[in-house]
C-alpha positions as YAML, in Angstrom:
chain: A
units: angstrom
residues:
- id: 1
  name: UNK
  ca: [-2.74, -4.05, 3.60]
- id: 2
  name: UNK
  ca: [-0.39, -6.47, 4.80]
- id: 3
  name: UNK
  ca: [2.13, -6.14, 1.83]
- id: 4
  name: UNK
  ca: [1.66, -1.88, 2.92]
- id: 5
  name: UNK
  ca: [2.44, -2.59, 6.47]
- id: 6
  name: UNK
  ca: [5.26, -5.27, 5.78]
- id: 7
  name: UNK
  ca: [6.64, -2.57, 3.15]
- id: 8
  name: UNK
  ca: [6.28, 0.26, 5.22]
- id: 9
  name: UNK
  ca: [8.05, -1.77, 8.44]
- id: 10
  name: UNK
  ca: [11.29, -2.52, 6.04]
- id: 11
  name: UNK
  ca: [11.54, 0.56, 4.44]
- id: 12
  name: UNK
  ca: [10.37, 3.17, 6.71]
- id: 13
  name: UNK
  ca: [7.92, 4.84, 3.98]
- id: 14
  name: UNK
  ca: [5.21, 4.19, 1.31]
- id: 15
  name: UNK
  ca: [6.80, 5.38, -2.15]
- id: 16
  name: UNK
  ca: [6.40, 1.96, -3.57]
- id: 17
  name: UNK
  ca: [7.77, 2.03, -7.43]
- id: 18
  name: UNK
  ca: [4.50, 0.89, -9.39]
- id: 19
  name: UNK
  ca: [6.28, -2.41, -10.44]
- id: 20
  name: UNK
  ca: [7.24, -3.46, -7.34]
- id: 21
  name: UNK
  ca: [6.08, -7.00, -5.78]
- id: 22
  name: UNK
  ca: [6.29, -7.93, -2.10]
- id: 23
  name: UNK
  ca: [6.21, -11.51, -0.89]
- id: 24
  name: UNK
  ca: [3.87, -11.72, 1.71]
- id: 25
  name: UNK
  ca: [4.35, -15.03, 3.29]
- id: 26
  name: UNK
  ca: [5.55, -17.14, 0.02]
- id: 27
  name: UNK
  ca: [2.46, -15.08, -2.34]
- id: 28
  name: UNK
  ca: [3.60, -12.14, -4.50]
- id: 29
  name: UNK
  ca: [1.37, -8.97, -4.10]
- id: 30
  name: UNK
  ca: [1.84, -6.41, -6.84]
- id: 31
  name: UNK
  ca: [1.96, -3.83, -3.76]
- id: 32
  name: UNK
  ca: [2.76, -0.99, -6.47]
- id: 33
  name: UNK
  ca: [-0.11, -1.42, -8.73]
- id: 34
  name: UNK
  ca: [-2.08, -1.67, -5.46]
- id: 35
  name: UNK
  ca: [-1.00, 1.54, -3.86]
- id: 36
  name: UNK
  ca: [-1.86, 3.56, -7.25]
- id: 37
  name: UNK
  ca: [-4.88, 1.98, -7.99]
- id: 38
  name: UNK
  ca: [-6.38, 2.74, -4.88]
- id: 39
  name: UNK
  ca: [-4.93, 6.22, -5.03]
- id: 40
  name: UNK
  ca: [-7.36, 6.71, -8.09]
- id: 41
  name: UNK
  ca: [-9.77, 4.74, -6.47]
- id: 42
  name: UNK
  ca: [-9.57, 7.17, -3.36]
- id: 43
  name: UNK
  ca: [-13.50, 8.60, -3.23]
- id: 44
  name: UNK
  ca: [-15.23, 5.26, -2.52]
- id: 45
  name: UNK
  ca: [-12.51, 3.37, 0.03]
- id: 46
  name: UNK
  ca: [-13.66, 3.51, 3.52]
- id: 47
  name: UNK
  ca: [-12.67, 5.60, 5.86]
- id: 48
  name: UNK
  ca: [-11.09, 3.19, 7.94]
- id: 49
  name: UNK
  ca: [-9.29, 1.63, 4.65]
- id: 50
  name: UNK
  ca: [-8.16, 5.69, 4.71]
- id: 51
  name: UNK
  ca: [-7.09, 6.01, 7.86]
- id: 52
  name: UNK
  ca: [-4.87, 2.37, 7.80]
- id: 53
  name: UNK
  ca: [-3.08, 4.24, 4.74]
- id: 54
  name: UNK
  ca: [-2.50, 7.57, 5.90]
- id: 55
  name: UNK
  ca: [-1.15, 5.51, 9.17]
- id: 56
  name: UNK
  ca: [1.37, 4.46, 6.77]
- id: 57
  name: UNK
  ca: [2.30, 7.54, 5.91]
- id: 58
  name: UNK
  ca: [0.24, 6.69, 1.94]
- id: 59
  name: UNK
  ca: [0.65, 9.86, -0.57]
- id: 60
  name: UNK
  ca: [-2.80, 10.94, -1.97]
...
């Protein structure tokens, strides 16, 4: 979530090519392979793990 919210402060949105890799403080996150995983993974997240997302403006 922190790569989605460091992503989403930068850039103003959440369409995150699949490839792409944020550094979040020195670590890569594969924050593209994130976002689509959990977009398949959508039924069992929690709601609050929803809500963060849709904060972020997250496409479904």
């Amino acid at each position: 979530m922190a790569a989605a919210r460091q992503f989403h402060a930068r850039e103003g949105h959440l369409t995150v090519p699949r490839k792409h890799v944020e550094d979040v403080d020195g670590e890569p996150v594969g924050l593209g392979q994130f976002l689509n995983n959990t977009r398949r993974r959508a039924a069992t997240l929690s709601p609050q793990r929803q809500a963060d997302l849709d904060a972020l403006g997250m496409r479904w």
